[in-house]
DSSP file (Angstrom, degrees, kcal/mol; ACC not computed):
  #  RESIDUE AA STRUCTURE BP1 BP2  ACC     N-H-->O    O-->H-N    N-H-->O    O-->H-N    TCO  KAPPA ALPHA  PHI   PSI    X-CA   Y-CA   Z-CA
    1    1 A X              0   0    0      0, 0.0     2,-0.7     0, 0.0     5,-0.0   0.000 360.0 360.0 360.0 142.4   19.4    0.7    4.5
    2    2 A X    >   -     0   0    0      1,-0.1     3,-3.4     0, 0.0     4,-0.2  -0.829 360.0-120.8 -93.0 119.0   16.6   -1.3    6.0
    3    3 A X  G >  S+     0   0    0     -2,-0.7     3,-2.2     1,-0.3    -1,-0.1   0.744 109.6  71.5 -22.6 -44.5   14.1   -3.2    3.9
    4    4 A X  G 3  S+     0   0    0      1,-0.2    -1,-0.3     3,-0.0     0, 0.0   0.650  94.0  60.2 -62.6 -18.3   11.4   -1.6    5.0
    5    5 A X  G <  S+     0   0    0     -3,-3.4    38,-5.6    38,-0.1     2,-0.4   0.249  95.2  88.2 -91.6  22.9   12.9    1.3    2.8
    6    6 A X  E <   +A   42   0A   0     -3,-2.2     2,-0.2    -4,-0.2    36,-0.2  -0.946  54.8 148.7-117.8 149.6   12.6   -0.8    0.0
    7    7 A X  E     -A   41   0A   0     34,-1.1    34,-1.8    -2,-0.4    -3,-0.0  -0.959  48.9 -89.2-169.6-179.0   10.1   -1.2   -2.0
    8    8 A X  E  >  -A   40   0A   0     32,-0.2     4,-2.0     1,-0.2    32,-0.2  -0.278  38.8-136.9 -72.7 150.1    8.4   -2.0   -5.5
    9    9 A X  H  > S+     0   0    0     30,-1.2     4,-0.6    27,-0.2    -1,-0.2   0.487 103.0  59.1 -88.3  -6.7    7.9    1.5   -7.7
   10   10 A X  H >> S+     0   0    0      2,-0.2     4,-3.1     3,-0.1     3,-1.0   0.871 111.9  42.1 -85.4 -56.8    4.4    0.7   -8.9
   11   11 A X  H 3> S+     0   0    0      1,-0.2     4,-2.0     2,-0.2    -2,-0.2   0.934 116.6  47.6 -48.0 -39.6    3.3    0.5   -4.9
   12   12 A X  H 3< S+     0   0    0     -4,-2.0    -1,-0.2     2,-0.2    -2,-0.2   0.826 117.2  43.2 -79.4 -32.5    5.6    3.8   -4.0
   13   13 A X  H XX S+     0   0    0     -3,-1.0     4,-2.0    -4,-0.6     3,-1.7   0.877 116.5  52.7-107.8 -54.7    3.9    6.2   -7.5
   14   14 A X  H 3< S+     0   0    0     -4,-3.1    -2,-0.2     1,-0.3    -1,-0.2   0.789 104.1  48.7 -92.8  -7.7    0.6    4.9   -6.6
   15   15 A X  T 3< S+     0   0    0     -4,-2.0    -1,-0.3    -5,-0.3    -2,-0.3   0.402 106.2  56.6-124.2  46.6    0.7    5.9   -3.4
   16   16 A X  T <4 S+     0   0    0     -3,-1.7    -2,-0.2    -4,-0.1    -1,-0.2   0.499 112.0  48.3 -78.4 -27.3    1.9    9.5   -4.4
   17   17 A X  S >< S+     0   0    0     -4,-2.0     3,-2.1     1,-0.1    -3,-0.2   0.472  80.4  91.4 -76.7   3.8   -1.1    9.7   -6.3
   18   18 A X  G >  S+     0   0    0     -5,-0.3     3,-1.7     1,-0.2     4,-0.5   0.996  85.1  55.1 -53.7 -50.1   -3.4    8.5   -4.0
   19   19 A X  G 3  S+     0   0    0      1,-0.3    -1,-0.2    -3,-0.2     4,-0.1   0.605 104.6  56.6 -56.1   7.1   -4.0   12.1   -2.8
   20   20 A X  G <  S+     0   0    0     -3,-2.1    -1,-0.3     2,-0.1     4,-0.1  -0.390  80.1 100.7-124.5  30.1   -4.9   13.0   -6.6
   21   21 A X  S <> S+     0   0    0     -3,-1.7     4,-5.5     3,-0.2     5,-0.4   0.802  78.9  44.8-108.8 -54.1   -7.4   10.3   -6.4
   22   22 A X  H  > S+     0   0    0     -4,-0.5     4,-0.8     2,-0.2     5,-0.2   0.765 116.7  44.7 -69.9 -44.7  -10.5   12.7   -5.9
   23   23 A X  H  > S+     0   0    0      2,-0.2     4,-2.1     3,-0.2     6,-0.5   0.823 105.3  60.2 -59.5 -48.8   -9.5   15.1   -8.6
   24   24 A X  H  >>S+     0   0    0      1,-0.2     4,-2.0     3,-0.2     5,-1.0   0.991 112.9  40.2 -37.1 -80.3   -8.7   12.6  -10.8
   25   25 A X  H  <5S+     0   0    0     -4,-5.5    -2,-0.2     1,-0.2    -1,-0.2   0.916 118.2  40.3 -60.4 -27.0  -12.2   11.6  -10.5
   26   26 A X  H  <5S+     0   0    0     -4,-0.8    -1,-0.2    -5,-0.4    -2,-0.2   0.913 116.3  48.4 -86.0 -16.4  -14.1   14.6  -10.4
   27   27 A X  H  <5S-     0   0    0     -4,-2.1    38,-1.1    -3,-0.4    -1,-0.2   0.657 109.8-128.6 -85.9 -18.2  -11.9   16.5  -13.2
   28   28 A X  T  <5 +     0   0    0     -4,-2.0    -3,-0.2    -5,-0.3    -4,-0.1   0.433  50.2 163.4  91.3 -10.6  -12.6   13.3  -14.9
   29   29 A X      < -     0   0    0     -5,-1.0     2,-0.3    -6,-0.5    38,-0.2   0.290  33.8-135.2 -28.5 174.8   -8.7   12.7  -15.8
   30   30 A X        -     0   0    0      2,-0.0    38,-1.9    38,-0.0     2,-0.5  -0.789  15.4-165.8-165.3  99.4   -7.4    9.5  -16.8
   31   31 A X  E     -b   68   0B   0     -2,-0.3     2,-0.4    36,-0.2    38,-0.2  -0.811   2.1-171.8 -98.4 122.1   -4.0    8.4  -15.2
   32   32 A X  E     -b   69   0B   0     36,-2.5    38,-1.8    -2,-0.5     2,-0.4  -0.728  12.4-155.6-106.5 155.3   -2.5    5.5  -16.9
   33   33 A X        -     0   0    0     -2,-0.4    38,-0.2    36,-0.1   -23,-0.1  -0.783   1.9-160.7-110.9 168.9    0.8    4.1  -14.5
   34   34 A X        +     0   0    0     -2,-0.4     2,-0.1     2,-0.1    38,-0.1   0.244  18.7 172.7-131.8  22.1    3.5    2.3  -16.4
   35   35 A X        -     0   0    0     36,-0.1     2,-0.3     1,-0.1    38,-0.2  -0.164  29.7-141.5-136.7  93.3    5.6    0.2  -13.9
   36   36 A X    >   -     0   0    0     36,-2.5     3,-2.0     1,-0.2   -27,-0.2  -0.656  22.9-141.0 -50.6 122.8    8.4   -2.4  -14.6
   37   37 A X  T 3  S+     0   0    0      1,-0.3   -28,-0.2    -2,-0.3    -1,-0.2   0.874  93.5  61.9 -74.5 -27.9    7.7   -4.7  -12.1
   38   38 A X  T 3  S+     0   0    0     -3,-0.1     2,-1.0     1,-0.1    -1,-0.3   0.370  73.2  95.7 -80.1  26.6   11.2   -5.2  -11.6
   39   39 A X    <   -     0   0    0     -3,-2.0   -30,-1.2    33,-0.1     2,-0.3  -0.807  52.8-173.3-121.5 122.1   12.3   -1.8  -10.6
   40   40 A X  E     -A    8   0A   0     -2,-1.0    43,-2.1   -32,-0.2     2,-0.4  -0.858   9.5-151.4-106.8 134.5   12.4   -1.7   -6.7
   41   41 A X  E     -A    7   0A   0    -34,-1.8   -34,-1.1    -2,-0.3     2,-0.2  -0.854  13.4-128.9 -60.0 103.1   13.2    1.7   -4.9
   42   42 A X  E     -A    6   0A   0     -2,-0.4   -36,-0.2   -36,-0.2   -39,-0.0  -0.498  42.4-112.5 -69.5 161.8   14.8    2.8   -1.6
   43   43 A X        +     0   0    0    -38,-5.6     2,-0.3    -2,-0.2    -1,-0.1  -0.181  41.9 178.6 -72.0 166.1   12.6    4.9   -0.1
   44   44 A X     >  -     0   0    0      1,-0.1     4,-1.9    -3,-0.1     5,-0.4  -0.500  32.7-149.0 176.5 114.9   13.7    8.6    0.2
   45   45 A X  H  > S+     0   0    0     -2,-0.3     4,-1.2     1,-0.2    -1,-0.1   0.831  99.0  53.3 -78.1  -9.2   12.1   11.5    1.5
   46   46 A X  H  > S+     0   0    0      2,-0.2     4,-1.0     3,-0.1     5,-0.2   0.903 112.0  43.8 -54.1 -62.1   13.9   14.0   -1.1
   47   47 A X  H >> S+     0   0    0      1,-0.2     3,-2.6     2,-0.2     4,-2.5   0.992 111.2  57.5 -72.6 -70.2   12.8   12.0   -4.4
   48   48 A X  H 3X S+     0   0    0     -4,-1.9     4,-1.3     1,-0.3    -1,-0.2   0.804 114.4  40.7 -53.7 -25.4    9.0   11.6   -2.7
   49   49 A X  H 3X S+     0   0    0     -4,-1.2     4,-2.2    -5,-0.4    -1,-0.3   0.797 110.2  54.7 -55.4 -32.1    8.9   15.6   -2.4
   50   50 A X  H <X S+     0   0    0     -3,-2.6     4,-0.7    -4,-1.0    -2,-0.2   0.592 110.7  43.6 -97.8  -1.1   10.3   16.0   -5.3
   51   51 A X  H  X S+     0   0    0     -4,-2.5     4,-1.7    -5,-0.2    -2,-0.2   0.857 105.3  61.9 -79.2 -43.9    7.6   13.9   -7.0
   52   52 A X  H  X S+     0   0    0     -4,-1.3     4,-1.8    -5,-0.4     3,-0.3   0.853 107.0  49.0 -68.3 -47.9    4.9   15.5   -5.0
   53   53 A X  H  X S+     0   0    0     -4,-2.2     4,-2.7     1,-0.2    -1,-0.2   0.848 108.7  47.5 -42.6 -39.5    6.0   18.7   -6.8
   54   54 A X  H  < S+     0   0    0     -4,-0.7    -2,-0.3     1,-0.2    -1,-0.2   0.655 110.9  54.2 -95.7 -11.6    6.1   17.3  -10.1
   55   55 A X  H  X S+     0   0    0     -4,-1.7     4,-1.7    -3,-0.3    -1,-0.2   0.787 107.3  58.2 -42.6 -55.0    2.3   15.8   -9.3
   56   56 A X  H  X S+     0   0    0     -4,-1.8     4,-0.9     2,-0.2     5,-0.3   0.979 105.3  42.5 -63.5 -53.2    1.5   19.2   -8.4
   57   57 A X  H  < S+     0   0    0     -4,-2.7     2,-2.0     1,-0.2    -3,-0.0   0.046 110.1  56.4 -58.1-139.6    2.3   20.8  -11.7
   58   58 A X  H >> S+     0   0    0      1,-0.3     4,-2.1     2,-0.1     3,-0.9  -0.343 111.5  39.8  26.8 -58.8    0.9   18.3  -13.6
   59   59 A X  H 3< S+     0   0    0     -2,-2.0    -1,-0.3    -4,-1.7    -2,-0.2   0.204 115.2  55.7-108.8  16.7   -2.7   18.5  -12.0
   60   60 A X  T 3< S+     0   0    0     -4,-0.9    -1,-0.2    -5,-0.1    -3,-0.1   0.268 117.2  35.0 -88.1  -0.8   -2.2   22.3  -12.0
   61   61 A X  T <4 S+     0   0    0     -3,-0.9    33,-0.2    -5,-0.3    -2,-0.2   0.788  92.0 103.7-114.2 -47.4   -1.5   22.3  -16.0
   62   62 A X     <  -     0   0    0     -4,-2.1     2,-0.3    31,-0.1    31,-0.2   0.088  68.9-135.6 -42.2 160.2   -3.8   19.6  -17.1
   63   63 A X    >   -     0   0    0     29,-0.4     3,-0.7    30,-0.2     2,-0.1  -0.850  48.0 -90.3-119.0 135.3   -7.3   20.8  -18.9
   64   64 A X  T 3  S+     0   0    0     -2,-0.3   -36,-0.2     1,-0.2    49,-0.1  -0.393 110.3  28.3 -36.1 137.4  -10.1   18.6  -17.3
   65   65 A X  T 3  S+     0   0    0    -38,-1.1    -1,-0.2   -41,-0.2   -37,-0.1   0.638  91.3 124.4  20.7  47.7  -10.7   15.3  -19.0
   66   66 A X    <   -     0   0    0     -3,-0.7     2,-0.3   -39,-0.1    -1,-0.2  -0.168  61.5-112.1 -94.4-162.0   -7.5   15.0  -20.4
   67   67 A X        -     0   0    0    -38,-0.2    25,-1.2    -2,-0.1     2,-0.3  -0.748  21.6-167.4-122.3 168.4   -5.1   12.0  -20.0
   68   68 A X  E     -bC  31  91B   0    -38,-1.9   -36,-2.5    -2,-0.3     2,-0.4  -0.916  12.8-149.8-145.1 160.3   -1.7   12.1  -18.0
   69   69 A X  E     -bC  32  90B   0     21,-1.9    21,-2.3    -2,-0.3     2,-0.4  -0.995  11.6-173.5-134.4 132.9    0.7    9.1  -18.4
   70   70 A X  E     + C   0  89B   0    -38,-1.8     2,-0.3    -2,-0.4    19,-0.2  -0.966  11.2 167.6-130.8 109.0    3.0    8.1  -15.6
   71   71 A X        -     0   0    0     17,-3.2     2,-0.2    -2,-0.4   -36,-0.1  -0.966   9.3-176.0-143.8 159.1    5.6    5.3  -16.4
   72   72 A X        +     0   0    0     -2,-0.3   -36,-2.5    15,-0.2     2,-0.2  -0.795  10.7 168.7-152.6 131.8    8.9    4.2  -14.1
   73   73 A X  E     -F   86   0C   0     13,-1.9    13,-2.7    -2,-0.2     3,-0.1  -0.842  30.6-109.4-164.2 166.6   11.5    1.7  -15.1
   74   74 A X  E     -F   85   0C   0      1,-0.2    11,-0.2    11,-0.2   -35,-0.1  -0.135  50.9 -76.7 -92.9 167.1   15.0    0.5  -13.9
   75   75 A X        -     0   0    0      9,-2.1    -1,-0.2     1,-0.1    10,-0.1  -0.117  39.3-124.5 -74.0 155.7   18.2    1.1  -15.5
   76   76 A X  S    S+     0   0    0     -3,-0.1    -1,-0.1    -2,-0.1    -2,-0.1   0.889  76.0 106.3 -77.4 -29.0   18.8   -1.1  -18.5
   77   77 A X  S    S-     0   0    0      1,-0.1     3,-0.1     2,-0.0    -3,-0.0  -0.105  82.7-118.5 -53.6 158.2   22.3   -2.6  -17.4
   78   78 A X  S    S+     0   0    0      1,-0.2     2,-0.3     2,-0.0    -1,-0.1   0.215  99.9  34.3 -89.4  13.1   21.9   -6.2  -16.4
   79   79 A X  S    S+     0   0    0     -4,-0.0     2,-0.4     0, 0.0    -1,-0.2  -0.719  77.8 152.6-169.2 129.8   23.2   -5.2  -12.5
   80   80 A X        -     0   0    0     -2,-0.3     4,-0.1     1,-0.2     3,-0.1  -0.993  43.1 -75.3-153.9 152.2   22.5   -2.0  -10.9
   81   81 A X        -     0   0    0     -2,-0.4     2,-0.4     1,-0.1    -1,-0.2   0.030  56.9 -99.1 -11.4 159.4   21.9    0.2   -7.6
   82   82 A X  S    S+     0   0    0      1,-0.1   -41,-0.2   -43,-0.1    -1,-0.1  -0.829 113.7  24.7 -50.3 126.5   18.7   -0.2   -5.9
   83   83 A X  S    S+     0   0    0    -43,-2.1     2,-1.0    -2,-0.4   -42,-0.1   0.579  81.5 137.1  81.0   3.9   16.9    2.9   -7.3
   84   84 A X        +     0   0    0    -44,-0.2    -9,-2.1    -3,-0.1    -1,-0.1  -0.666  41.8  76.4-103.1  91.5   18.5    3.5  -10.5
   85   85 A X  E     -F   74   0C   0     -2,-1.0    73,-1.2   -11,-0.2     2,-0.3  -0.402  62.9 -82.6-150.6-138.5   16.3    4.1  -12.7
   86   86 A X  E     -FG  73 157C   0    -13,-2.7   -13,-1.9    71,-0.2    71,-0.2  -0.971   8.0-165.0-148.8 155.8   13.4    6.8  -14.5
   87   87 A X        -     0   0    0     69,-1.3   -15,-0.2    -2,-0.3    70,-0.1  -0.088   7.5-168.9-151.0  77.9   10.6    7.9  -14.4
   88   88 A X        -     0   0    0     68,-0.2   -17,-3.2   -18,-0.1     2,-0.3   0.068   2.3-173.2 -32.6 122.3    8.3   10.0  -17.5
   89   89 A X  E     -CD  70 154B   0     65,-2.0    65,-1.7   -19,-0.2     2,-0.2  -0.846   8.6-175.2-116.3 162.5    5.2   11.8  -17.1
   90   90 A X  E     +CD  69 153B   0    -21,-2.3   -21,-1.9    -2,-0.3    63,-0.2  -0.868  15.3 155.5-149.9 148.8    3.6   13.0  -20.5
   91   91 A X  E     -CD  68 152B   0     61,-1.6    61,-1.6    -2,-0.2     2,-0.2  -0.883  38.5-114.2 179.2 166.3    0.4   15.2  -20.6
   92   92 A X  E     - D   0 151B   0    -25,-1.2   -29,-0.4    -2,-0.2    59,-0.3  -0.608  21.0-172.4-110.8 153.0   -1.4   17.4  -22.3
   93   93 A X        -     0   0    0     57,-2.0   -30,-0.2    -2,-0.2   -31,-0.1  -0.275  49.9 -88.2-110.8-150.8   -2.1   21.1  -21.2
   94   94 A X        -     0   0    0    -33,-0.2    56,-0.1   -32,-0.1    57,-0.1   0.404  64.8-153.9-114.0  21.0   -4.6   23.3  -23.1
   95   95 A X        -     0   0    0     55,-0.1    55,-0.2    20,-0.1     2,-0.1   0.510  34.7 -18.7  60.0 164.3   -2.2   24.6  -25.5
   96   96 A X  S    S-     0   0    0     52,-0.4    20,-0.1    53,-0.3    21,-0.1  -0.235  77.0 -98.1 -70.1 151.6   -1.8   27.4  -27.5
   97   97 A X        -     0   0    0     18,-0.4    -1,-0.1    -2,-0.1     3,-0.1  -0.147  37.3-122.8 -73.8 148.7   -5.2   29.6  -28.3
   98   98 A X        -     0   0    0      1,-0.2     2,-0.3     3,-0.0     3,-0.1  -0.150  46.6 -85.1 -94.6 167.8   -7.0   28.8  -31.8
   99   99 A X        -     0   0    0      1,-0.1    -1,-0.2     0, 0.0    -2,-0.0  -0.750  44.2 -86.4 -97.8 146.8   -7.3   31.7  -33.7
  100  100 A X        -     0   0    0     -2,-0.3    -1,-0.1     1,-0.1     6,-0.1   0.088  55.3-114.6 -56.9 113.7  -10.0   34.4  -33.6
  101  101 A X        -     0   0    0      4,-0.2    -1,-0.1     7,-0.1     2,-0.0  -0.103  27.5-130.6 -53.5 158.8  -13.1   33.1  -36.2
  102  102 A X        -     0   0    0      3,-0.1     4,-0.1     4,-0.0    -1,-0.0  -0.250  55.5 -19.5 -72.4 164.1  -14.0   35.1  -39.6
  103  103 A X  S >  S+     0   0    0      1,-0.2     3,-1.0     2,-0.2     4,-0.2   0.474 132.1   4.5  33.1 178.9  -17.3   36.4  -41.0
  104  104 A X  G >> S+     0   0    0      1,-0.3     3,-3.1     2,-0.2     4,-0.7   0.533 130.0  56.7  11.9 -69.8  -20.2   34.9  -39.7
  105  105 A X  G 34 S+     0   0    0      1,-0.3    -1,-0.3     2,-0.2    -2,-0.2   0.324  85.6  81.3 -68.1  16.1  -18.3   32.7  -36.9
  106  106 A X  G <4 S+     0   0    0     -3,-1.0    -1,-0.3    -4,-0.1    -2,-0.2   0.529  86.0  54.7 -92.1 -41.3  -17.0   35.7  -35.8
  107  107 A X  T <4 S+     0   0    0     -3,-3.1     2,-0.6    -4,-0.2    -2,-0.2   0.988  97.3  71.0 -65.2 -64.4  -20.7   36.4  -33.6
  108  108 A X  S  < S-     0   0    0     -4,-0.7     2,-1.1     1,-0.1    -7,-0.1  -0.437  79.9-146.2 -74.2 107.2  -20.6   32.9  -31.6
  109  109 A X        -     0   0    0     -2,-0.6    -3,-0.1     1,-0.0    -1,-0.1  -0.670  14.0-144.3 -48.3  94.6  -17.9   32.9  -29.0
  110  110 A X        -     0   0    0     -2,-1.1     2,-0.9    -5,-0.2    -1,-0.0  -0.185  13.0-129.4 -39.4 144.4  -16.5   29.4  -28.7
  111  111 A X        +     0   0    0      3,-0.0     2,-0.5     1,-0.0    -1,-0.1  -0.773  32.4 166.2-117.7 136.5  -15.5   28.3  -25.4
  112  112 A X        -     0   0    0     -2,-0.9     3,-0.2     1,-0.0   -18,-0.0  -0.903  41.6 -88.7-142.8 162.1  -12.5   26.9  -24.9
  113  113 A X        -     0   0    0     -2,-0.5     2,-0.1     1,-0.1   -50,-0.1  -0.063  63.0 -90.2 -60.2-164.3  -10.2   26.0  -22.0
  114  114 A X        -     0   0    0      1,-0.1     2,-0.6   -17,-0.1    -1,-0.1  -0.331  50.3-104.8 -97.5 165.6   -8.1   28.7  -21.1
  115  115 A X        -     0   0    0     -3,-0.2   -18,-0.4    -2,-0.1    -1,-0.1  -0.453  32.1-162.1 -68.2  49.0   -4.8   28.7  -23.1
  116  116 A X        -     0   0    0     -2,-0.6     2,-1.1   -55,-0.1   -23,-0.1   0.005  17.7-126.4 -55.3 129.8   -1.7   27.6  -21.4
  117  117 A X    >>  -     0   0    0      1,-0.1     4,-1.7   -21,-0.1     3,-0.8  -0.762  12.6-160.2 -82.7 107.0    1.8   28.4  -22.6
  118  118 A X  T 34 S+     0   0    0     -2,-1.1     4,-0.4    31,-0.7    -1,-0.1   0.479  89.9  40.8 -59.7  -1.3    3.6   25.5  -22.9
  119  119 A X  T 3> S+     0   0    0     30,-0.1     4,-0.9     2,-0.1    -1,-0.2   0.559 111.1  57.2-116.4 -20.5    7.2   27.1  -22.8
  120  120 A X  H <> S+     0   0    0     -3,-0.8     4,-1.7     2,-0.2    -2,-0.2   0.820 110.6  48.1 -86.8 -26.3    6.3   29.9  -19.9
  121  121 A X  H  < S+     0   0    0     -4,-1.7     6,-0.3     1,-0.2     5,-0.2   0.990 112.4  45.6 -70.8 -45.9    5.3   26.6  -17.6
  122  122 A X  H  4 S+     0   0    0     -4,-0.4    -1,-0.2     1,-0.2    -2,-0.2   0.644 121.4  38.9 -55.8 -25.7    8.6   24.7  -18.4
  123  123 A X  H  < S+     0   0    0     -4,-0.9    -1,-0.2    -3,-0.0     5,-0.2   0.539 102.3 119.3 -72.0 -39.8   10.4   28.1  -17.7
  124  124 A X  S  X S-     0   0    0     -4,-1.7     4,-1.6    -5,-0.2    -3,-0.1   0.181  76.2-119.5 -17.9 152.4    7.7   28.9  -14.5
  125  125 A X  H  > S+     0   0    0      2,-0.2     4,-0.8     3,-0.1    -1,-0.2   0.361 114.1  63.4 -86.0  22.7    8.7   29.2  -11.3
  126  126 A X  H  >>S+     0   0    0     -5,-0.2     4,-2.3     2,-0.2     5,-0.5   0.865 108.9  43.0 -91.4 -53.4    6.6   26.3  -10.3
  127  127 A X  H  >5S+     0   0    0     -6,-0.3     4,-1.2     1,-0.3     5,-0.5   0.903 108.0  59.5 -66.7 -34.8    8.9   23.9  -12.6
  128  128 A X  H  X5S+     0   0    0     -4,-1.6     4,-2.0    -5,-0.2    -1,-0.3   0.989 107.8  45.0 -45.4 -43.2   12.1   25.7  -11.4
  129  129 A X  H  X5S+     0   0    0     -4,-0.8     4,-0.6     1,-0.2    -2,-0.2   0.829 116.0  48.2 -75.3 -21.3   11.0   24.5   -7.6
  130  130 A X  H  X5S+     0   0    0     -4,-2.3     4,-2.2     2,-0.2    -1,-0.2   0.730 111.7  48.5 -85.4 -23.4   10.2   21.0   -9.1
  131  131 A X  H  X<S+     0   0    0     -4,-1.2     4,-2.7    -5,-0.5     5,-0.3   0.852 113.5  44.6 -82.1 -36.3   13.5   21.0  -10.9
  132  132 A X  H  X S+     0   0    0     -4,-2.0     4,-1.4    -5,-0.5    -2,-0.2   0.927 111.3  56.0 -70.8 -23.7   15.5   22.1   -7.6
  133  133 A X  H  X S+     0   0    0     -4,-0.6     4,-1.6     2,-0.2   -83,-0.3   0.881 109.7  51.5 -97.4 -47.3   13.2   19.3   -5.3
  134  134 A X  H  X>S+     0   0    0     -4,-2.2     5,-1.0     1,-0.2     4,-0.9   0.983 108.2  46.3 -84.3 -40.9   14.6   16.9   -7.9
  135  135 A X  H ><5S+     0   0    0     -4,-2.7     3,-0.8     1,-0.3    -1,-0.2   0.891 109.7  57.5 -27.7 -47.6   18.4   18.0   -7.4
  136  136 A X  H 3<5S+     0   0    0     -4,-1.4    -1,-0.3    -5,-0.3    -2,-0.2   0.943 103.3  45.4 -43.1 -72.5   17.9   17.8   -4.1
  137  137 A X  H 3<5S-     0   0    0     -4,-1.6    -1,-0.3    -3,-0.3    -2,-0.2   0.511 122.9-108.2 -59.4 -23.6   16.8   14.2   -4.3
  138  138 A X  T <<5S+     0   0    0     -4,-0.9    21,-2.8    -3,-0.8     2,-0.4   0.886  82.4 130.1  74.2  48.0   20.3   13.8   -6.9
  139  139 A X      < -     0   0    0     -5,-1.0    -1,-0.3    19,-0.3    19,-0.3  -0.995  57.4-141.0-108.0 117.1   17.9   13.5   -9.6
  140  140 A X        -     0   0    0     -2,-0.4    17,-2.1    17,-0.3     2,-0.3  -0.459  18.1-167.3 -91.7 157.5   17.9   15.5  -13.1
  141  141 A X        -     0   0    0     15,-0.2     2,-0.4    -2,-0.1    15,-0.2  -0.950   5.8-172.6-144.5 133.7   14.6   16.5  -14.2
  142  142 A X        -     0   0    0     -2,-0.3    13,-3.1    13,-0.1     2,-0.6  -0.996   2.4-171.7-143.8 125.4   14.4   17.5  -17.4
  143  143 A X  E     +E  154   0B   0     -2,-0.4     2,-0.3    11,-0.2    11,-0.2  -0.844  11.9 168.5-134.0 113.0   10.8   19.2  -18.7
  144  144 A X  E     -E  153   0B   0      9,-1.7     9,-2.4    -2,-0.6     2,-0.3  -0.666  30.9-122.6-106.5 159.9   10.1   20.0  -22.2
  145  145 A X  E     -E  152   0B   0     -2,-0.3     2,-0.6     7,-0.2     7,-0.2  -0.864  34.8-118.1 -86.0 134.5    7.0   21.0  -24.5
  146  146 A X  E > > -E  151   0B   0      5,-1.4     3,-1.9    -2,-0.3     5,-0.5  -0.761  33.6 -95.2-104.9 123.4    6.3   18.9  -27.4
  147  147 A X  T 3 5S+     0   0    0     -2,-0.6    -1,-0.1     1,-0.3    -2,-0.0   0.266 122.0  44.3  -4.3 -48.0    6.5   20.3  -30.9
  148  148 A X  T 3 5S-     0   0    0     -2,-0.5   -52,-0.4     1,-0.1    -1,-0.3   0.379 105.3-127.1 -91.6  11.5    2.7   21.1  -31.1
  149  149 A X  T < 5S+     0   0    0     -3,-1.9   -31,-0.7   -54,-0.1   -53,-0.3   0.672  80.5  99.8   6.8  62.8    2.4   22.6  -27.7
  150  150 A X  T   5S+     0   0    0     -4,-0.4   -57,-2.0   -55,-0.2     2,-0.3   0.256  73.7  46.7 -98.1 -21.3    0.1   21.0  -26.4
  151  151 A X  E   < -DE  92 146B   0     -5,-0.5    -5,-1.4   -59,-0.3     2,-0.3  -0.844  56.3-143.0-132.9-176.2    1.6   18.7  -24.5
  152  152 A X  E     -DE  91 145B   0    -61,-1.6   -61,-1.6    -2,-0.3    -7,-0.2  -0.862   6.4-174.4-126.8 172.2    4.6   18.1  -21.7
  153  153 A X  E     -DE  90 144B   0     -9,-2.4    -9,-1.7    -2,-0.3     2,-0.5  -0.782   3.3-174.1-153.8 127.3    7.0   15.4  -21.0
  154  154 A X  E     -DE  89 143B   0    -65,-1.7   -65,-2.0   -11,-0.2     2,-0.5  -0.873   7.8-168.9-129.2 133.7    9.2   15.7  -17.7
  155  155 A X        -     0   0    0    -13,-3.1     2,-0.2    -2,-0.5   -12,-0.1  -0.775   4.4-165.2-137.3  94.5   11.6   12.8  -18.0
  156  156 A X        -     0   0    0     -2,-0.5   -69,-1.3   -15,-0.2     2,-0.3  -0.543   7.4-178.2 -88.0 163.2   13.6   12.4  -14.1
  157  157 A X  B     -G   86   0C   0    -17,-2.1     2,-0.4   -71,-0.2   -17,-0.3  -0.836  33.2-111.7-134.7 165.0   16.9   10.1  -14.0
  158  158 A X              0   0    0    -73,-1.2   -19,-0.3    -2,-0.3   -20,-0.1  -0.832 360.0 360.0-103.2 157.8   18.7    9.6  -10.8
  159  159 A X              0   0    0    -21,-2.8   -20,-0.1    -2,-0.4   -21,-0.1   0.166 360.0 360.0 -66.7 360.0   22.0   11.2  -11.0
């Protein structure tokens, strides 16, 4: 391995979102990063695909002005790999659909964003291909719904 295919995980995540920069702003999103400054990364062109998948879902599930949270840290043992580490997105989709109003509030439509099933994306095929991009990479990816479903949390390890 060369040096130049190391490098710090805050630089390498931010600039896989860079192309998500423009969306971000204009859907109005709000990406917070999370970074250990100590967990450094070989480079790898398997893991950055299979990140670039899992970027894609995410900003194809998100409701405009929502948040997403992005955090990376190194493995906890006190000596380890280069690269051995995690990294968690959490974020919210638009959940399941409120229920039809009564009486009176029954005339005014409400609008709301469309409904996403949070157990048909985590079964999708778009989160199958993200879960195979992360194998690839010798990564587990693991993407669940969170009780209220309303949100996701995809939590990768290296292998």
């Amino acid at each position: 391995m060369q040096t130049d295919d190391v490098m710090a995980a805050d630089g390498w995540l931010e600039e896989l979102c860079e192309p998500h920069r423009a969306e971000i702003e204009q859907r109005l999103l709000t990406l917070h990063l999370d970074v250990d400054d100590r967990f450094v990364l070989a480079r790898d062109a398997k893991l950055d695909r299979a990140l670039r998948e899992l970027l894609r879902l995410v900003f194809a599930t998100v409701p405009d002005g929502c948040e997403v949270y992005l955090a990376a840290d190194r493995c906890q043992a006190a000596v380890a790999r280069v690269g051995i580490g995690q990294v968690t997105l959490r974020w919210q989709i638009a959940g399941p659909a409120e229920p039809p109003p009564i009486g009176s509030e029954a005339r005014v439509v409400p609008i709301h964003p469309i409904p996403a099933d949070a157990d048909g994306i985590v079964g999708g095929s778009a989160a199958t291909a993200t879960r195979a991009a992360f194998e690839a990479a010798d990564w587990v990816l693991q993407l669940e719904s969170v009780p209220n479903g309303r949100e996701l949390i995809a939590h990768a390890v290296r292998a």
